[in-house]
Structures are given as C-alpha cells and as structure tokens.
C-alpha positions, 0 to 999 in steps of 0.5 A, a space after each residue: 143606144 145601149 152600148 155593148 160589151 166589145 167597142 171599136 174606138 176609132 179615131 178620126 171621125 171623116 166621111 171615109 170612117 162612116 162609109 168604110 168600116 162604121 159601114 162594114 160593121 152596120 152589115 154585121 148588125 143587119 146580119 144579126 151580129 150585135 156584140 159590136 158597136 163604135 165610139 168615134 172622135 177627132 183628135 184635132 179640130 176639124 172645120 167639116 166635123 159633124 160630131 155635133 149633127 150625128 149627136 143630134 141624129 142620135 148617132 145614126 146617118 144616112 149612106 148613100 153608094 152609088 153604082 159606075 152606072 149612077 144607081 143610087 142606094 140609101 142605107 141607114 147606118 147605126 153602127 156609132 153607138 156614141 161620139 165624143 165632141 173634140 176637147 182639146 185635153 181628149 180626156 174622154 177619148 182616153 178614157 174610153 181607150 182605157 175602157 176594157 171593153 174597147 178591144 180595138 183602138 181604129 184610126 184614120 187620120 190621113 198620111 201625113 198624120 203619122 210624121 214618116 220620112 221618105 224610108 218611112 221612119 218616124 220624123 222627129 224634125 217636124 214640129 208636130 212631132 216635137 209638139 207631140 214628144 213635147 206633150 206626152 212630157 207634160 202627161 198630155 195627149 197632144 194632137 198627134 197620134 203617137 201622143 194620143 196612142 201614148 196616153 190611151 196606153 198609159 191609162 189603160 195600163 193604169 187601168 188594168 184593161 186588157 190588151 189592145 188592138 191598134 188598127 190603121 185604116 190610113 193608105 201607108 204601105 205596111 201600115 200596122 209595121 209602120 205605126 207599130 215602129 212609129 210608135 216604139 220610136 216616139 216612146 224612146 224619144 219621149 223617154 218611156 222605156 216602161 210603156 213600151 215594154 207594156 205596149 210589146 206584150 199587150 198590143 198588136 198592130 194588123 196591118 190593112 188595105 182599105 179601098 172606098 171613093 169617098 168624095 167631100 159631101 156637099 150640101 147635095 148629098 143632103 138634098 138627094 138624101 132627103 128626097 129619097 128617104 125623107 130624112 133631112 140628114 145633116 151628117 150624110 155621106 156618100 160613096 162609091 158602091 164599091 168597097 174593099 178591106 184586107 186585114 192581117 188577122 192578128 188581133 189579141 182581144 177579138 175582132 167582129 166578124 168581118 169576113 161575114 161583111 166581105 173583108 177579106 182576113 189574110 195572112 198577109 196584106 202586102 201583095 194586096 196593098 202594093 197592088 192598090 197604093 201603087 195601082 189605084 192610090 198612084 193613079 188617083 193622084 196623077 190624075 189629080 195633079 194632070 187634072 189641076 193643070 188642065 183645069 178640071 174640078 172633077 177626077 172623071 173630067 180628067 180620066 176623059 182627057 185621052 192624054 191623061 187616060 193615056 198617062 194612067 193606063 201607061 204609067 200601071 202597064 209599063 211601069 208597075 206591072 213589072 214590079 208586082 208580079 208574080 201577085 195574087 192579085 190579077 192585075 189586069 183586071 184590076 187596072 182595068 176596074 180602077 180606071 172604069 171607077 175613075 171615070 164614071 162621072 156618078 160619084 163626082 170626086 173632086 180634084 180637089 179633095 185627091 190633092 190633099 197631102 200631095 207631099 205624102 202620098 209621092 213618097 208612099 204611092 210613087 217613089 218606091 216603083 221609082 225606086 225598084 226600076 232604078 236599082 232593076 236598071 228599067 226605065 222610067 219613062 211611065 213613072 217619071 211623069 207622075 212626079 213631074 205633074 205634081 212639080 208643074 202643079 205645086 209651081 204653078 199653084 204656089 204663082 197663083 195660077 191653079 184653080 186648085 184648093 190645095 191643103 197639105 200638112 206636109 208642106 212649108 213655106 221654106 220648102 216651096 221657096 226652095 222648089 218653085 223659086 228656083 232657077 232649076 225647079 227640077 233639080 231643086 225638086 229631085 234634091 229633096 230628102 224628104 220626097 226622094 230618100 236616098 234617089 235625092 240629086 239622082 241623076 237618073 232621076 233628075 234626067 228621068 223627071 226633068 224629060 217628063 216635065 215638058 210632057 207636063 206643063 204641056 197639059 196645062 189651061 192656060 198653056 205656059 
C-alpha cells in the first residue's frame, strides 16, 4: 500500500483501535478523503497480538458491528497502511515517530498504563515508572508510555521533524491534561530539562472522549466473519454498532477530517467525559463486579439481573445526576441508551474483559462522584455500593471463589494481603491511598462502604 504524506502513529494496537479510530478514518477514505493513513504497533508484548495476521492481510481486517436488535454488518477496513511487529528496542516505532510525515502520535494503552495516582498524578513508586525513568537513563525506550513518548520526542527533535500531536484515546478524565503532565514530570524525573522546553513549544496534548463496546474476538467472530464475506479473517474484530468521539480541536500539524465521519470536534471535552466515565465507564464496571459475584459471564446477564439493573439505574439517578448538571449532555437519555446498550445480549461482552485494571478505573470512574457528595454533604448511599462490590469480588476471587479471570497491572500482592486477609476488610480497604487520595480512613466513607458491603456479598453464587 502506498503510504501517504499525513500518518497517524498509534500506539497500542487492541481490538478498541481497530474499531474506533483505524474505523472513523476508514469512513474518511470511503468518502474520498485519502491523505490519511495509520502506522500502528504495541509498545509491549501482547499475548492477543495479531501484528503477524493483519501482515499477512496486507494490513486490511474485517469489522463487524452489531445493532441492540443483533443486525450485523461487515465493513472492510484498510485504514493501517503499515504495522510495526513488537521488538523490544521499538526502534522502528521511534523512527517512525520522528517521521515528518507523522503528524499525530495516538495511543491506547489502557488506564493503568499511565502510572497515575488517586489525584491523578504521575506515580513515581511504581516500578514500571521507575523501569520506565531507568531506561530513558540509559537512551532506551522502555515499555512505558512515557518513556516511549520520550525517545520519539527525542528523535524527532533530532530529526527536525516538525511538531507533533499526542492524542490519548484511553478512558482518563482530561486525558490530553493528564499525559501532558504525566509527561512533563517523567521528564523532570529523568532529568531532561532540554526536552521538555522542546516538548512545551512543539507539541499539544487534546484531550478526547471515546465510547465503543468492543468485546475480546473470539474464534466466533472469525467463523461469523467468514460466512458473511468469504473471507477467512484471522485479525477480525467485532463491536457495538454504536460509536462516539469527542476531541478538543487543538492540534499543531493537521488533523483528518473527522467531524466528516461523525466525531464531534469541540471546544471543550469536559461535560462530555464526565458524562461518560462516570455514566457508562462507572456503570459498566459495577455491573462487572455485581456480575462476578452472581456468577454470570456476560455483561447483559447481569444487566437482566432486576437487582443489579436496580443498582445501575439508582447509582446514575441518585448519585451522579446531581454532580453533572447543568450539562450539555441530556442526561436522562443518555442513561437511559447506555443501560439499553448493556443489555442487548448481541455483542455478548464478557465480564471478564470489563474486570480488567479494576484498581484503576475505581479511582478514575467512582471516587470523584464519591468525592463531590462528601465535600456537598450529600449521601452516598447509591455511590458506595459500587466500591463495595468490587471489595466482595477482589476477596472473594483472591480466596479462589470467583469465576472470574481477572488481570489488573495495577494490583499486587502486598496490597491484596493488605485488604483480603484483614480482619476488617473495610476498613483495610478504605485505608488505601492509592484508591481513596485524600477520602483514605474517611469515616464517612468507611460507614458509607461498610452499609454497602452487605448489599454486596448478598449477590453472591454461592451465597456467603
């Protein structure tokens, strides 16, 4: 494929990249808009990566969406024009960040990839950080994306290339704000006063809202791929029909057209985002979590449950309404379309994949609602019972009990020692700094939680 003069290199190559943005963009190129294309590749070893069979396809993959009424439609999308296969040097993933003619660098690489504590901040007591500080010492990339970030940036700087775009596509509040500091304080950490002035004058950080249910494909997509379109596709990747963009048009070195494909290219995110993390990405991982305690696989199973159906639709009413408005977002109805797209039973989302870095996205999705109605004085009844289902699933799955395959970067050994073998898990639980931030040892809280708890163990198979 020839490659064209304006790229896109996008950094995290899942199932969510190929059906959200390598999709908004192969909408452009359907409408005649071809200046665009995108080089994609992981920054870390990925047990699902299909580098390999999207090189083989020449790049090009099959999408399938389907409708809440379970109408499936199959589109062919060509938007990667290249894919770099993982090496752990990424030497061509740099180079190609100092290309000049990649004008964006795009990422999703999940929220716990980007080292944050509870107020946000970047964390420099992980030790991925410090691995991360350790080989951007060396002149090495890492596997960080901080330290990937820096040695693109250092290259191209090198390299005279121009100014460059960096656009989170992950689900953190004010994302573009969040990477831009994350950035900044890596690069003070490692000690790069150089870089970062150039980073200030020649890069801008938009932040975005993205929204696709985007389900792990399973040797299922394939089969339904290949009677459809007789094509025998071992890189599909199937979704929800639905699809959402909202990015902060602030970009220094062009951008596609993809208002044209429908994003929406505003001003400000903000009202958009919170509407969504704290509505859709909140709700999804309690029903996650009231899911892995009633013993259900998939997120629609739970979302028939009356009780959890119950907790969803009282935990948005009575609990984040208050701290939207005014929005211009109608929130109603946007609650009311989320719940319906959690219970359609087409897409078949796994529980399993939505309990992924749990320990993250309970400080980014939850606790700042918790937050707001504390220093309101409001209750919490409605908010504390998500906490608290994620605390009865984290012990019972660390006692073995939950079917449940649960990964998360995030946690630890020591902190689940901490927590589950407690003799007051609640108290262990609302003690944590790195979940709480400065609602850690709240008793408010910790009552709030603890009052919740029992509504949550009372959802588990088999009952405690």
């Amino acid at each position: 494929m020839h490659i064209p003069d304006n790229l896109i290199l996008h950094l995290g190559l899942g199932a969510f990249h190929r059906a959200h943005q390598a999709a908004c963009l192969q909408e452009l190129i359907e409408r005649g808009q071809k200046d665009w294309r995108i080089v994609a590749a992981n920054i870390r070893p990925d047990p699902l990566d299909v580098s390999a069979a999207l090189i083989e396809q020449g790049c090009a993959y099959t999408l399938e969406t389907i409708s809440p009424a379970g109408a499936h439609a199959y589109r062919r999308i060509e938007a990667i024009a290249q894919v770099l296969p993982y090496t752990s040097d990424l030497a061509a993933v740099i180079a190609a960040g100092a290309d000049s003619r990649t004008r964006i660098v795009s990422f999703t690489v999940t929220e716990a990839g980007y080292c944050l504590s509870a107020d946000g901040r970047l964390d420099p007591t992980l030790p991925e950080l410090q691995a991360g500080l350790d080989a951007a010492g060396r002149n090495e990339a890492g596997s960080t994306i901080y330290g990937v970030l820096t040695a693109i940036l250092r290259a191209r700087r090198a390299a005279k290339a121009g100014p460059l775009t960096l656009l989170c596509c992950d689900n953190l509040r004010h994302n573009g704000e969040r990477v831009r500091a994350g950035l900044a304080a890596f690069l003070a950490l490692a000690d790069d006063p150089g870089l970062l002035a150039w980073t200030g004058e020649h890069t801008r950080f938009p932040n975005s809202m993205v929204d696709r249910i985007t389900p792990r494909a399973g040797p299922e997509v394939r089969t339904r791929v290949l009677a459809a379109t007789g094509r025998d596709d071992a890189a599909a990747v199937s979704s929800e029909s639905f699809l959402q963009w909202v990015i902060e048009d602030d970009f220094c070195n062009g951008r596609p057209r993809w208002e044209d494909a429908g994003a929406e290219l505003v001003a400000d995110v903000a009202p958009y985002e919170e509407a969504k993390i704290r509505i859709l990405n909140a709700s999804h991982s309690c029903i996650a979590w009231a899911g892995a305690l009633a013993g259900y696989r998939y997120i629609h199973e739970g979302m028939r449950d009356a009780r959890i159906r119950t907790l969803v639709h009282d935990y948005v009413t009575h609990a984040v309404f208050d701290c939207l408005r005014p929005s211009p977002v109608d929130l109603e109805a946007y609650r009311d379309t989320v719940i319906e797209r959690f219970a359609g039973d087409a897409v078949r989302d796994t529980i399993d994949r939505v309990l992924a870095d749990s320990l993250a996205k309970l400080p980014g999705f939850i606790v700042p609602t918790i937050r707001e109605r504390v220093a309101c004085g409001l209750p919490l009844d409605a908010v504390a019972v998500l906490p608290a289902l994620f605390l009865a699933f984290l012990c019972r799955w660390q006692a073995g009990l939950a079917r449940a395959d649960y990964r998360d970067a995030a946690l630890d050994a020591e902190l689940l020692r901490r927590v589950c073998c407690s003799r007051d898990v609640v108290a262990a639980f609302c003690a944590e700094p790195t979940i709480w931030g400065d609602l850690a040892n709240s008793e408010r809280v910790t009552s709030a939680v603890r009052a919740a708890h029992a509504r949550a163990l009372a959802l588990t198979y088999p009952p405690v």
